[in-house]
Every structure is written in C-alpha cells, then in structure tokens.
gemmi code that builds the backbone of each chain (N, CA, C; Angstrom):
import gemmi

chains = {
    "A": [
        ("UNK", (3.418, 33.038, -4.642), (3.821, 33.537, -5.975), (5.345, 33.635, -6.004)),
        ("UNK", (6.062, 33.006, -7.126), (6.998, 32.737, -7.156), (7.723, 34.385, -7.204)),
        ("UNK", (9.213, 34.516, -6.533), (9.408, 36.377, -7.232), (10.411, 36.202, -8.136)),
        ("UNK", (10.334, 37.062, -8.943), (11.380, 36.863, -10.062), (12.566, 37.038, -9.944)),
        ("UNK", (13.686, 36.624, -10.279), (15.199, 36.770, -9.891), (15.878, 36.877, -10.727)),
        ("UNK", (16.930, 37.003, -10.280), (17.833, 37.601, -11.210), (18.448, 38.344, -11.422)),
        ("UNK", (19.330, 39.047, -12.505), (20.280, 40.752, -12.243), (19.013, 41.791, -12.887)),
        ("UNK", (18.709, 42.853, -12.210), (18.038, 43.759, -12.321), (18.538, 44.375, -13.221)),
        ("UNK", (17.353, 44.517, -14.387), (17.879, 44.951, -15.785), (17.328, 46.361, -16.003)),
        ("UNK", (18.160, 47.167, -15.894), (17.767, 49.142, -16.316), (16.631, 49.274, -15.105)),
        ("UNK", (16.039, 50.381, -15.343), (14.921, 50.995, -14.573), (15.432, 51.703, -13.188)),
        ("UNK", (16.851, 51.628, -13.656), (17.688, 52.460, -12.237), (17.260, 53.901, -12.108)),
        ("UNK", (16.825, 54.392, -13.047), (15.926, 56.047, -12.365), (14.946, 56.207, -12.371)),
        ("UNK", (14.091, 54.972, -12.076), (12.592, 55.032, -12.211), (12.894, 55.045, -10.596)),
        ("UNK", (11.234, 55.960, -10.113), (10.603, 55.773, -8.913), (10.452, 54.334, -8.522)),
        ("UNK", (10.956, 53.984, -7.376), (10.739, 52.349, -6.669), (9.062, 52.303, -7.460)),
        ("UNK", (8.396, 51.381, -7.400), (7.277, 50.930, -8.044), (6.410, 50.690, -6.949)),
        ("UNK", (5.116, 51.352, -6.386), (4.377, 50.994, -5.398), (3.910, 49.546, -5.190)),
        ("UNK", (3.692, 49.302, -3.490), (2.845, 48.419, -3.709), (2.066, 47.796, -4.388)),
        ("UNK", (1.281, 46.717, -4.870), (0.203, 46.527, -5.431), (-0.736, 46.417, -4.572)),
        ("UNK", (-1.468, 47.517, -4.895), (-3.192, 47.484, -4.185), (-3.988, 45.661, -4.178)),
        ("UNK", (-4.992, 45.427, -3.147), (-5.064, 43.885, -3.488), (-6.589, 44.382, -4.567)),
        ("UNK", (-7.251, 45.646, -4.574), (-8.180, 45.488, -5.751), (-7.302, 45.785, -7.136)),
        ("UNK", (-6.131, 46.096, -6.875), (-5.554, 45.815, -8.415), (-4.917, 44.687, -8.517)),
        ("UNK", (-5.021, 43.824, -7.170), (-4.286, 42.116, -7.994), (-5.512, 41.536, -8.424)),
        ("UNK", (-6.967, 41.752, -7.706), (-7.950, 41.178, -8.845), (-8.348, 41.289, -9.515)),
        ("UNK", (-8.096, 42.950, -9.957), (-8.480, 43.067, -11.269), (-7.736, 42.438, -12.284)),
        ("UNK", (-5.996, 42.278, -11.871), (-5.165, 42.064, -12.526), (-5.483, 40.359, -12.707)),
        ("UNK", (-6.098, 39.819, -11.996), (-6.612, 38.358, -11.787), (-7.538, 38.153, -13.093)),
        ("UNK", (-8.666, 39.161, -12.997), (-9.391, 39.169, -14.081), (-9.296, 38.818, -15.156)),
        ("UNK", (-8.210, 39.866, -15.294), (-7.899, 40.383, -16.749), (-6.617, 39.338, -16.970)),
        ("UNK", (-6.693, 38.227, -16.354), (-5.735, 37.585, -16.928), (-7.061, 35.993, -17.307)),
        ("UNK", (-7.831, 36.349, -17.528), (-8.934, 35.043, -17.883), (-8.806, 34.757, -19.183)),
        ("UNK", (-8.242, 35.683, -20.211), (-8.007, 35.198, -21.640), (-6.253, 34.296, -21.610)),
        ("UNK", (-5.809, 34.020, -20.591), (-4.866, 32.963, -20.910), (-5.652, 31.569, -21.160)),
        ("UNK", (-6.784, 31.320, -20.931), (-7.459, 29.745, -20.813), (-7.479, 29.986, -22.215)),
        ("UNK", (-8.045, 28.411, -22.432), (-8.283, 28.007, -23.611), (-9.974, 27.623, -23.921)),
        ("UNK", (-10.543, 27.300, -24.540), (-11.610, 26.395, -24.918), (-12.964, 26.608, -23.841)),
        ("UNK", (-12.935, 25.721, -23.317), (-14.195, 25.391, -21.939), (-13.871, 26.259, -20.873)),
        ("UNK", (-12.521, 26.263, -20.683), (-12.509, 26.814, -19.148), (-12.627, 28.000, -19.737)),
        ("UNK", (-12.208, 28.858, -21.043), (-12.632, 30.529, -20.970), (-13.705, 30.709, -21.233)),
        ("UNK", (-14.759, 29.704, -21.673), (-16.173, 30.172, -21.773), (-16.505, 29.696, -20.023)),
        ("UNK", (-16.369, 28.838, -19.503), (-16.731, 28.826, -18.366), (-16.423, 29.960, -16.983)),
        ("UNK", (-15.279, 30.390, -17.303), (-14.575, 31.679, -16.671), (-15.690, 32.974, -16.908)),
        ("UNK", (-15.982, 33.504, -18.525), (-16.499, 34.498, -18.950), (-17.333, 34.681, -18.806)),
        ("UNK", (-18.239, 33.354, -19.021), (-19.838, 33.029, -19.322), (-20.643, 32.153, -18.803)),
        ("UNK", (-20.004, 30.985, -18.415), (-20.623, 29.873, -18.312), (-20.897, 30.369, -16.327)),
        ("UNK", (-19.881, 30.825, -15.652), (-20.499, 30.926, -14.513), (-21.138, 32.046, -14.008)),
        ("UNK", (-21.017, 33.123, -15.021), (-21.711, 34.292, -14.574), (-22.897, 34.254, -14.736)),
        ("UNK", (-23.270, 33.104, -15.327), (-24.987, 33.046, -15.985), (-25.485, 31.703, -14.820)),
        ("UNK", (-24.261, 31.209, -14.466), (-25.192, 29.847, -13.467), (-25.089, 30.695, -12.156)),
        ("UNK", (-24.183, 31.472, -11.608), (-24.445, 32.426, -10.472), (-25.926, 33.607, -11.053)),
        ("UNK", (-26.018, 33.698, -11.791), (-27.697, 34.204, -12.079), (-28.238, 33.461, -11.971)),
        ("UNK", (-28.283, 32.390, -12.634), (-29.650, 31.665, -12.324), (-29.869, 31.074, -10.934)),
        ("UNK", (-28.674, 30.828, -10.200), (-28.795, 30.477, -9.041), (-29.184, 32.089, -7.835)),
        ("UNK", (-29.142, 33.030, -8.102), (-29.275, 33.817, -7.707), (-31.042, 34.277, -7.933)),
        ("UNK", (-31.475, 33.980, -9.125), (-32.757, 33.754, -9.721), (-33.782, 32.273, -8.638)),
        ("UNK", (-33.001, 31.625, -8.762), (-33.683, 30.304, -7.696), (-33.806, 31.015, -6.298)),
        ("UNK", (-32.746, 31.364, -5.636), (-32.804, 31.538, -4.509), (-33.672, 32.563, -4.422)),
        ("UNK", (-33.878, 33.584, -4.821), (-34.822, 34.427, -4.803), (-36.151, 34.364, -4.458)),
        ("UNK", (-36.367, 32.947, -5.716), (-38.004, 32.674, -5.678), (-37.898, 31.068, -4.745)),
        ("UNK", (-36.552, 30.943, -4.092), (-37.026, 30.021, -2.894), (-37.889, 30.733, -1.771)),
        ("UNK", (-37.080, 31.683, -1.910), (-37.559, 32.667, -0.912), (-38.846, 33.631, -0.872)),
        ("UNK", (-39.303, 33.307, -2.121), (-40.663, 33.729, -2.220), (-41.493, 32.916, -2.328)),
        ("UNK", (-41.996, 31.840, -2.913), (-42.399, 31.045, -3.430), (-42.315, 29.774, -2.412)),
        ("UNK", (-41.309, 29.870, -1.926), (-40.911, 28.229, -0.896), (-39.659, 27.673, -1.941)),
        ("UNK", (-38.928, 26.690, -1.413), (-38.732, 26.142, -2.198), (-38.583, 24.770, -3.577)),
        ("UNK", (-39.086, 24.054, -2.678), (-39.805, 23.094, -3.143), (-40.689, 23.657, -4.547)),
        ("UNK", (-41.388, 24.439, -4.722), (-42.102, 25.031, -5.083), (-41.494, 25.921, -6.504)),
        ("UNK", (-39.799, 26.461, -5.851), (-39.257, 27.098, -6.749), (-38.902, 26.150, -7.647)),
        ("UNK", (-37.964, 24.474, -7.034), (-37.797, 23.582, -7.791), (-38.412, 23.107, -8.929)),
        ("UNK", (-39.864, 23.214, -8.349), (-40.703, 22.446, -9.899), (-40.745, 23.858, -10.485)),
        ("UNK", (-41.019, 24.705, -10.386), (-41.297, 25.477, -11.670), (-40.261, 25.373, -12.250)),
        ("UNK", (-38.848, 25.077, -12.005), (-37.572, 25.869, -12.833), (-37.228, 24.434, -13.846)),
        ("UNK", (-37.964, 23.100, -13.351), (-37.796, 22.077, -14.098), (-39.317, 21.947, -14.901)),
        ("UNK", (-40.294, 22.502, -14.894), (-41.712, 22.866, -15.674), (-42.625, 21.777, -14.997)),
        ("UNK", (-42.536, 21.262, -13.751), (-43.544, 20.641, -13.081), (-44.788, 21.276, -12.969)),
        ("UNK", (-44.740, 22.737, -12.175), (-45.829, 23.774, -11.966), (-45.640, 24.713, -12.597)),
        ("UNK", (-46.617, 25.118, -13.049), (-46.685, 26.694, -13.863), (-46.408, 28.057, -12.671)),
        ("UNK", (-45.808, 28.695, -13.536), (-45.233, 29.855, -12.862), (-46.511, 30.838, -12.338)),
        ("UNK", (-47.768, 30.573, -13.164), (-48.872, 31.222, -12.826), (-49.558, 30.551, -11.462)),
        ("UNK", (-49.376, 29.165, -10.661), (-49.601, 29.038, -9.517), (-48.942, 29.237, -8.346)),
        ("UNK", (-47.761, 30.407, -8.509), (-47.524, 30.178, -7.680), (-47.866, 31.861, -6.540)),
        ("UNK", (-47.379, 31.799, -5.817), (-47.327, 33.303, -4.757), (-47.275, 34.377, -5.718)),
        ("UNK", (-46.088, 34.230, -6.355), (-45.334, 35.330, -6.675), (-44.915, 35.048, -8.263)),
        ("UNK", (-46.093, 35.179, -9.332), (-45.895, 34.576, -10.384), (-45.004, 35.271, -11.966)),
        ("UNK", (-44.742, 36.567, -11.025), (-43.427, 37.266, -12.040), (-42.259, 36.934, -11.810)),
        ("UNK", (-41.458, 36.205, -10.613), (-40.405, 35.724, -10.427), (-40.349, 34.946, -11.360)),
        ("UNK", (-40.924, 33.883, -10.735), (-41.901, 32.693, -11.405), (-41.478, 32.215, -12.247)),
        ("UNK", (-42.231, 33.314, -13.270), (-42.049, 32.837, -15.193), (-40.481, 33.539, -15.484)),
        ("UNK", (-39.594, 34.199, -14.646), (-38.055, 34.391, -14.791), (-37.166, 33.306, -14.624)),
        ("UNK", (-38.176, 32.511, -13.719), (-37.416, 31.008, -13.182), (-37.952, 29.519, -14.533)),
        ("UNK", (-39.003, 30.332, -14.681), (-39.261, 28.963, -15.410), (-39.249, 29.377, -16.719)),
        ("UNK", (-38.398, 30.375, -17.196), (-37.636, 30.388, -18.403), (-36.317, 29.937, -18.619)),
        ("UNK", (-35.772, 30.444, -17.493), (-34.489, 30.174, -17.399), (-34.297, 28.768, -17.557)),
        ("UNK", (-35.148, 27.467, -16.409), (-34.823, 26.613, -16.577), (-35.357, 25.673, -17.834)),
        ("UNK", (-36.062, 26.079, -18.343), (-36.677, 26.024, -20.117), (-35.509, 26.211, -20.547)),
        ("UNK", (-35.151, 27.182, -20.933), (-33.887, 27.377, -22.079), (-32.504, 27.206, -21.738)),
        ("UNK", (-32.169, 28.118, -20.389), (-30.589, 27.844, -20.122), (-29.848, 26.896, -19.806)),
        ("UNK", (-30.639, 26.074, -18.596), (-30.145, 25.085, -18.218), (-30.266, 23.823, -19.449)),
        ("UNK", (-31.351, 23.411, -20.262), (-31.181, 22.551, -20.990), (-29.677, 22.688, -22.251)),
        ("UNK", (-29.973, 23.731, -22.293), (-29.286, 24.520, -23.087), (-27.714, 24.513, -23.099)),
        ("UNK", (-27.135, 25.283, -21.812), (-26.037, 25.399, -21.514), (-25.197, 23.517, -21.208)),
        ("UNK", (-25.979, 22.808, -20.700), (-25.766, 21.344, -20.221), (-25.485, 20.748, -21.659)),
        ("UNK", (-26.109, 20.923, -22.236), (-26.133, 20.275, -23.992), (-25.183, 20.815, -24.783)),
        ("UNK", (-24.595, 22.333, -24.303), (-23.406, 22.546, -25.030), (-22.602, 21.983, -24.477)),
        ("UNK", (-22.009, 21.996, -23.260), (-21.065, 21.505, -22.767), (-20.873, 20.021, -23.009)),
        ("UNK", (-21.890, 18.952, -22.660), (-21.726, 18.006, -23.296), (-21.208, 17.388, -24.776)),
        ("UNK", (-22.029, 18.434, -25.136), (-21.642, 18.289, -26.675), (-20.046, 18.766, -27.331)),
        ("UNK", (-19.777, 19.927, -26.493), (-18.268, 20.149, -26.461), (-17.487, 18.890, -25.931)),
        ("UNK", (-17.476, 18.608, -24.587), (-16.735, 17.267, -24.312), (-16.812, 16.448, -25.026)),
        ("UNK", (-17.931, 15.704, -25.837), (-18.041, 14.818, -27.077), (-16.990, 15.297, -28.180)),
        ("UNK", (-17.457, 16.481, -28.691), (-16.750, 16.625, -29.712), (-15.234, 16.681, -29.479)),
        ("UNK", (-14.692, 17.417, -28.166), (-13.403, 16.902, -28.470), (-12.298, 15.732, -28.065)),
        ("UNK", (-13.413, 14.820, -27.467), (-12.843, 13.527, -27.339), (-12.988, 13.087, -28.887)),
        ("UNK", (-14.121, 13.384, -29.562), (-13.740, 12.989, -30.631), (-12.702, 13.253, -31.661)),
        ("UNK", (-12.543, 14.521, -31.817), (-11.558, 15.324, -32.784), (-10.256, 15.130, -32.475)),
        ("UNK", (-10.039, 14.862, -30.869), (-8.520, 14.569, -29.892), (-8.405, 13.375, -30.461)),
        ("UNK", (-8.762, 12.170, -31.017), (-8.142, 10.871, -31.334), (-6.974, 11.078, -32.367)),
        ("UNK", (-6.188, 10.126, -32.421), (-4.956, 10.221, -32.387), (-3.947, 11.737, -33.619)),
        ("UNK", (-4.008, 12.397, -32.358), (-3.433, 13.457, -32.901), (-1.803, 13.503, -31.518)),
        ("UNK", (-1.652, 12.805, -31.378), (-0.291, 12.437, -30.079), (1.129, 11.827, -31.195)),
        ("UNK", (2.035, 13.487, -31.320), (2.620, 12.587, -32.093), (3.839, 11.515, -31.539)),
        ("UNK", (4.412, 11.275, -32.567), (4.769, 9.915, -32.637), (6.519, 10.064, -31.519)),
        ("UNK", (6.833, 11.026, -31.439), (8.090, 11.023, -30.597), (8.134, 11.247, -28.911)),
        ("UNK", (6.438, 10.579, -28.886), (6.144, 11.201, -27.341), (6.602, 9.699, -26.825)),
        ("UNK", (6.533, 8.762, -27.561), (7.006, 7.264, -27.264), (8.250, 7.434, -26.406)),
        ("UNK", (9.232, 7.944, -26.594), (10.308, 8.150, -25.444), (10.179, 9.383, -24.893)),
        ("UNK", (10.482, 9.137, -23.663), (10.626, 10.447, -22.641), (11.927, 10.976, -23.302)),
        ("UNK", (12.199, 12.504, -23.003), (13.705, 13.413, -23.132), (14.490, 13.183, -22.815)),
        ("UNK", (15.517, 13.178, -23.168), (17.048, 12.465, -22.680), (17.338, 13.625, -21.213)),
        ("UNK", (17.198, 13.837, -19.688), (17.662, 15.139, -19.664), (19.084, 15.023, -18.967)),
        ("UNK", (20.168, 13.459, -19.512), (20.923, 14.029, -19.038), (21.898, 14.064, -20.219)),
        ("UNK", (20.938, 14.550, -21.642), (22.011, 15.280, -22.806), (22.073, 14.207, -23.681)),
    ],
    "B": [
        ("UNK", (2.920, 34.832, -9.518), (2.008, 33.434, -10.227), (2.199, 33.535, -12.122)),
        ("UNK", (3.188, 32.634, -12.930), (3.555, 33.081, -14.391), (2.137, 33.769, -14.940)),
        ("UNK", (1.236, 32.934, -14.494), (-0.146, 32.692, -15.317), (-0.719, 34.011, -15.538)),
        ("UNK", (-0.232, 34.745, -14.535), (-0.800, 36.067, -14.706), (-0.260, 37.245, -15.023)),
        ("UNK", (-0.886, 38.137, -15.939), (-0.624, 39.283, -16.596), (0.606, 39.377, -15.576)),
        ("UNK", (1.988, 40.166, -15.825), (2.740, 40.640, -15.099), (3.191, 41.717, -14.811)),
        ("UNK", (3.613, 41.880, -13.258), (3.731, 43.092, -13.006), (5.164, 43.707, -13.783)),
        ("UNK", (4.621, 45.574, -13.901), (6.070, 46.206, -14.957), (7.285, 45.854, -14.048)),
        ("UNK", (6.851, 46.092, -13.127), (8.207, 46.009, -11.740), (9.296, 44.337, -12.105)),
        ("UNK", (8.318, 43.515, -11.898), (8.530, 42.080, -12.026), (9.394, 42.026, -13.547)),
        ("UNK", (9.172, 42.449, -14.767), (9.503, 42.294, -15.924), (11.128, 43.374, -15.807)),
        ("UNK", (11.483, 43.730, -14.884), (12.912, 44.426, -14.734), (13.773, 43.170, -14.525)),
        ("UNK", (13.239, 41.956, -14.084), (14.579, 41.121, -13.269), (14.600, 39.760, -14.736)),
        ("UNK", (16.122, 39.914, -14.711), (16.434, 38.618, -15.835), (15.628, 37.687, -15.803)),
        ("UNK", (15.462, 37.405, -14.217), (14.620, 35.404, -14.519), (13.507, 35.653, -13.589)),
        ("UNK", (12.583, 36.600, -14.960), (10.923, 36.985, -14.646), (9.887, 35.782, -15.375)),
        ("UNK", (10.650, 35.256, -16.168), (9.475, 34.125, -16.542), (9.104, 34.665, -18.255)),
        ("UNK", (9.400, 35.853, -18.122), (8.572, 36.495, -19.775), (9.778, 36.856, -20.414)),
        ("UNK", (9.376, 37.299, -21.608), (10.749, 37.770, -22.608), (9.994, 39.184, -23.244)),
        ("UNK", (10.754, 40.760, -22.789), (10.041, 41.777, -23.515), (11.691, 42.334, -23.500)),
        ("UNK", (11.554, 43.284, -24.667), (12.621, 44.291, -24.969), (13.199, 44.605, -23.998)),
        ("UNK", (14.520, 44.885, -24.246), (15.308, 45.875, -22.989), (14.846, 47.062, -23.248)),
        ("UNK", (15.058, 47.628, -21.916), (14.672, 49.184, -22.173), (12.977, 49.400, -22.301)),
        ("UNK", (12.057, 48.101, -22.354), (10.804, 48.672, -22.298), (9.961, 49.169, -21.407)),
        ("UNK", (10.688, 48.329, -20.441), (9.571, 48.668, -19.200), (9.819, 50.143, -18.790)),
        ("UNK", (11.162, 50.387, -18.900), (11.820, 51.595, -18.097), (11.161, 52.905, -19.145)),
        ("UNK", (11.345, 52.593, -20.445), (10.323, 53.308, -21.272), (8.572, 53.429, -21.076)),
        ("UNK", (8.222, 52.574, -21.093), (6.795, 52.415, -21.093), (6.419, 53.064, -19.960)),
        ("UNK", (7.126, 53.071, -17.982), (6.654, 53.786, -17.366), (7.097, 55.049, -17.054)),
        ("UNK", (8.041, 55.535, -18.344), (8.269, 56.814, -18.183), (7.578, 57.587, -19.196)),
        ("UNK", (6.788, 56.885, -20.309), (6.182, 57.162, -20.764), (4.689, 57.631, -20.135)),
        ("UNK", (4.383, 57.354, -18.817), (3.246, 57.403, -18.300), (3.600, 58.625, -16.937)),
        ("UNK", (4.661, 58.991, -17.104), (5.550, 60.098, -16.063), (5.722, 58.809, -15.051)),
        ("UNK", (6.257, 57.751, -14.977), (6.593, 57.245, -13.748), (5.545, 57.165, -12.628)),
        ("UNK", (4.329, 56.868, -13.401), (3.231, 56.587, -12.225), (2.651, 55.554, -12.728)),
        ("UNK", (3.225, 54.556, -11.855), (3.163, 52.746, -12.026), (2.225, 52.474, -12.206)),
        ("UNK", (0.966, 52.770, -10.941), (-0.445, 52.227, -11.207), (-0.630, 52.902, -12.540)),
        ("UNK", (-1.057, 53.481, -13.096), (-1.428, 53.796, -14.487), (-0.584, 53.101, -15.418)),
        ("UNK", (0.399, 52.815, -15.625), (1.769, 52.505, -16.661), (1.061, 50.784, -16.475)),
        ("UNK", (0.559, 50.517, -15.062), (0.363, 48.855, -15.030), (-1.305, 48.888, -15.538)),
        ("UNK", (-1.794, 49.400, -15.285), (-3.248, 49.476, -15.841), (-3.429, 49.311, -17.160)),
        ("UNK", (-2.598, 50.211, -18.163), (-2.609, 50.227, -19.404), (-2.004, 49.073, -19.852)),
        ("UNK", (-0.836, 48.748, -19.513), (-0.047, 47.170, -19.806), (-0.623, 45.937, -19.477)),
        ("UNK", (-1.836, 46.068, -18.564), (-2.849, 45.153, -18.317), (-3.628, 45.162, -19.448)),
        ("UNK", (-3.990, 46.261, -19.712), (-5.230, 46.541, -21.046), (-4.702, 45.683, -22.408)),
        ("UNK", (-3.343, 45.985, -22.335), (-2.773, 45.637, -23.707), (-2.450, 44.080, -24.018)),
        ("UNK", (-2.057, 43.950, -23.137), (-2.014, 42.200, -22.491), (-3.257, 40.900, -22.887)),
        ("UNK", (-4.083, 41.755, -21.710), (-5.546, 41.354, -22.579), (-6.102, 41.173, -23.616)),
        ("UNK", (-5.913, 42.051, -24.386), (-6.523, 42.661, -25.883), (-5.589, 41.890, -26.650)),
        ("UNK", (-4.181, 41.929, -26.719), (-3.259, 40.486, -26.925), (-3.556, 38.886, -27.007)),
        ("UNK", (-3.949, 38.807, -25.801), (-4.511, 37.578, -25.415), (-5.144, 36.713, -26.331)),
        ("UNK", (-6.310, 37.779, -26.896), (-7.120, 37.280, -28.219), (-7.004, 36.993, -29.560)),
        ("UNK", (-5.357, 37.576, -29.330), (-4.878, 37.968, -30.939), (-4.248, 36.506, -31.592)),
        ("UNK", (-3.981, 36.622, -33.083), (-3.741, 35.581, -33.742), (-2.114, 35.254, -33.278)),
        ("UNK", (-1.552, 36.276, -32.561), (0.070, 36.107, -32.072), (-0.354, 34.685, -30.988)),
        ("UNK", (-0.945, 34.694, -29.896), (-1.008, 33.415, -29.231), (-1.623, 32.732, -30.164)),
        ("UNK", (-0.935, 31.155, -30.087), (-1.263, 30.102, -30.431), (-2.513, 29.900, -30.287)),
        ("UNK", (-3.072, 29.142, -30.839), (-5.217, 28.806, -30.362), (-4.941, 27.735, -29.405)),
        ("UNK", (-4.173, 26.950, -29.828), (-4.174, 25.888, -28.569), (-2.792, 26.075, -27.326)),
        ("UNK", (-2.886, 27.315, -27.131), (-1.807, 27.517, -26.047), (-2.685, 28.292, -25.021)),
        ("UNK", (-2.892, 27.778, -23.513), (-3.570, 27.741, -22.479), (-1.988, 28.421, -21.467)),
        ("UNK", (-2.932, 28.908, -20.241), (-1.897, 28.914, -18.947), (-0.573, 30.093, -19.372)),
        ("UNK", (0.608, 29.339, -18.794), (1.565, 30.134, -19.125), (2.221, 30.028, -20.392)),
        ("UNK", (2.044, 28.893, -21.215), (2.519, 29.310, -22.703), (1.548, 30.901, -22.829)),
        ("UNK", (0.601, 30.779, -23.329), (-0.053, 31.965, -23.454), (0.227, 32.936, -23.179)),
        ("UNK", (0.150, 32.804, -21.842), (0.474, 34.874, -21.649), (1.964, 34.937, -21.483)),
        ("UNK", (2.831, 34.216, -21.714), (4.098, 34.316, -22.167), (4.241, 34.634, -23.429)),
        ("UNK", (3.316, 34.275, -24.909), (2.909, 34.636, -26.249), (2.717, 36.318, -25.918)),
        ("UNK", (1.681, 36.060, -25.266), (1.100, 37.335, -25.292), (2.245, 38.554, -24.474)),
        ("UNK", (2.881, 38.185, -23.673), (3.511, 39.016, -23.003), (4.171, 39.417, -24.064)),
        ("UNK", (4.904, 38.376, -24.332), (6.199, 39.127, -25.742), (5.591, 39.846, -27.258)),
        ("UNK", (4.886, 39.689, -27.235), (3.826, 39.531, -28.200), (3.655, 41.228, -27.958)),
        ("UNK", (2.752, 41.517, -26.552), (2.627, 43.154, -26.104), (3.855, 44.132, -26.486)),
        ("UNK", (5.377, 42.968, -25.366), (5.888, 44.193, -25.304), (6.913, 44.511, -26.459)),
        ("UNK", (6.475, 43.712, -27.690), (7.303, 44.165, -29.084), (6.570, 44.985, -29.681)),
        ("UNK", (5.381, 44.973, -29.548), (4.187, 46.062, -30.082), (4.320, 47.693, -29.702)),
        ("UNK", (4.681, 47.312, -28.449), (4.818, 48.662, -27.736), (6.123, 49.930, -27.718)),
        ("UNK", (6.702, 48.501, -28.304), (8.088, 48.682, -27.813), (8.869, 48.949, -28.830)),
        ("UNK", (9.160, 48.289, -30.205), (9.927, 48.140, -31.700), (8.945, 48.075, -32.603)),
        ("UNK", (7.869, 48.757, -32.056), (7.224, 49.219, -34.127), (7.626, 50.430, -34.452)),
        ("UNK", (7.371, 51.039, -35.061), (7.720, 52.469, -35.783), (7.289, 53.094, -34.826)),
        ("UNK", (6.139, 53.087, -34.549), (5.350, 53.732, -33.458), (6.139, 53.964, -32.096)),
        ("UNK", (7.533, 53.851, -32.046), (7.757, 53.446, -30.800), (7.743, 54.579, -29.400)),
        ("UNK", (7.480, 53.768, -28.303), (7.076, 54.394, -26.896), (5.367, 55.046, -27.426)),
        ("UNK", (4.794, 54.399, -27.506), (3.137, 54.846, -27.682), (2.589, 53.747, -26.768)),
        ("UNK", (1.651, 54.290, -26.266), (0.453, 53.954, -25.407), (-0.965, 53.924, -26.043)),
        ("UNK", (-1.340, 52.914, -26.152), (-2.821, 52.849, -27.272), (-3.857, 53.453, -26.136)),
        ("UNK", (-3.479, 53.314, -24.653), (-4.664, 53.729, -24.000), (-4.285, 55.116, -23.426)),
        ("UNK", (-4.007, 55.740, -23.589), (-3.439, 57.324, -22.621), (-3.187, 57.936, -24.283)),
        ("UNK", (-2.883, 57.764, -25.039), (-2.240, 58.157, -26.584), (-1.601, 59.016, -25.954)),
        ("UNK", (-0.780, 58.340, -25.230), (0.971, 58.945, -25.554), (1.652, 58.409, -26.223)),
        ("UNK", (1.966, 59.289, -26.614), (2.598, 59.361, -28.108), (4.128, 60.140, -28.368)),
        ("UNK", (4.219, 60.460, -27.108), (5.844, 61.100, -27.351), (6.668, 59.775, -26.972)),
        ("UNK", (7.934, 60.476, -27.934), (8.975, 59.655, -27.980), (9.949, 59.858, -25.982)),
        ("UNK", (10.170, 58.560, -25.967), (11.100, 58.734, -24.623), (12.449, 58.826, -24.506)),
        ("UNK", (13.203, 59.856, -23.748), (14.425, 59.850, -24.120), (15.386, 58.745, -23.778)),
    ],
}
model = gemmi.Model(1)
for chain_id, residues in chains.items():
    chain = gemmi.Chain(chain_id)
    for i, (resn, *xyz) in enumerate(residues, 1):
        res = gemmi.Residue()
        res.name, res.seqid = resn, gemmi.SeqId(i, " ")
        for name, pos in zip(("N", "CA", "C"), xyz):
            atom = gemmi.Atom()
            atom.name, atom.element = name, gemmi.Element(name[0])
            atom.pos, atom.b_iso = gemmi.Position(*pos), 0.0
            res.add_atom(atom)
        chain.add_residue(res)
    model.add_chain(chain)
structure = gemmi.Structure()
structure.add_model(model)
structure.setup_entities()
C-alpha cells in the first residue's frame, strides 16, 4: 500500500493516530465494496455470498447423501425423496432448480446486454494518444 | 491501497490521493474527542453510504469512485451549515 506523502497538513494537536487493528482493515476492506461498479458489486454483495451457500449446501449433503448422489439431485436427476437424508435433499434440489439456472442466466444475460449497449459509444478523440510532452 | 475507504490519519498528508477540506480531518476527530478508532469508524460509515449516492458518477468504478465519494463525504461533513456534525454519534457541537 502505497503511503501518502507529502507536507503534513494541520492535525498538529491531535493525539498520534493508533495503529490500525487488522479486523479494522477488513472491515475497512468491506466497506469499501461500493467503489465497484455493475457485475463486480453484485458479485462482491450477492452473487458470491449465495454461491458460497449453495456450495456450502452441496457439501453438506455430499456428506450426507454421498456425493455423486448430491450431484444429481442439485441438477434434478434424482428426487430429493430417494435419498438418505431427504430434508437436505429438497434444500439442494431447490437451490439447483432456481438459483443456479437463475443466477447463470442473469449474468449471461448481463454480459450480452452490455456488449450490446457498449457498441460504439468510444469517443472520437481516443484516435490519438495525449501529447505528454505538452 | 487508493481503492479503499481512507484512513483520517492518511487524509492529513498533501499527496494522499483524495481531496477533503482543510481543517477537516483535524475537526472531525476532535469532534469524536480524539479517539481515532471511532472518528474512523464513523468516516467509514459515511463513505459508504456516499458511495451509493447520485454525487459518484454511475459509471465510475475503483479509484475514480471513492475519490467522488471521498470528496463528496468530506464536504458534507465539513462546509454545510451543519458544520462539524457526525450523522453517526450526533455530534453536533461546533469545534473550536
């Protein structure tokens, strides 16, 4: 991390400023997720807190179920009612019913749309690079 | 790292990367009695809540952004009428 430089501006009777704790640089990490834009802040917010569930949801009923076993239900090969443990089960084979088709089809459909909407919006003075020596 | 919310400490030195009022930081954490972790907690809060606002650009990502947003915070905080207030502690006294 780059440190900032420069002439130190006021704050001459403030208390020196503590350390930073490292659970307040991740929180401070966190809370810096609304700088993204578009995909990556739904993917930051949402998009992976729900695929670390569902993957957390799989592994579960690998582990109950087998896994092989967890596989087809979560793609609707086997019904959630044959298996060991058939309340995981139907958690897994909802999820992969709705979310996964779901979440895959937005995203796609986002990348579509803004390759589409991105056509030629590049304006026209990008043709030369900046003069940078003036 | 620009990208990220910045520390009050960091926003004292000329070539910090952000642009906020003179005199704010030194206000803002004396507004909190000079106890940083709290003074940075709340300036985190505000930052954030910024972030979303119509002041950043929609299509400004990375460090344009929370460079929007930084300056964006610390004029809010700093030169409204309201000035030296804390939306999260509601302090509300003026600093000398």
């Amino acid at each position: 991390m780059p440190t900032p430089t420069g002439e130190h501006q006021g704050g001459t009777d403030l208390v020196p400023p503590p350390r930073e704790p490292l659970r307040h640089a991740v929180r401070r990490r966190l809370r810096s997720v609304g700088r993204h834009n578009g995909l990556r802040h739904w993917l930051s917010t949402r998009g992976i807190p729900v695929l670390l569930g569902y993957a957390a949801l799989f592994t579960g009923n690998g582990f109950l179920i087998g896994w092989r076993r967890a596989y087809d239900v979560s793609i609707g090969i086997t019904s959630p009612a044959d298996t060991s443990a058939p309340v995981p089960a139907w958690f897994l084979s909802v999820a992969g019913w709705l979310l996964v088709p779901g979440i895959v089809g937005a995203v796609a459909g986002y990348a579509v749309s803004n390759a589409i909407t991105s056509r030629r919006t590049r304006p026209l003075d990008e043709l030369f690079p900046e003069d940078d020596d003036g | 790292m620009a990208e990220l919310i910045p520390l009050l400490s960091d926003l004292l030195y000329a070539r910090c990367g952000f642009t906020v009022p003179d005199g704010f930081v030194e206000s803002y954490v004396k507004l909190h009695d000079q106890d940083w972790h709290r003074a940075q907690d709340h300036w985190e809060r505000v930052v954030r809540w910024v972030l979303d606002c119509r002041e950043v650009e929609s299509r400004a990502t990375s460090r344009r952004a929370m460079q929007q947003a930084v300056a964006a915070s610390g004029a809010i905080l700093h030169l409204t009428p309201l000035l030296a207030r804390c939306p999260h502690c509601r302090a509300g006294r003026r600093v000398p």
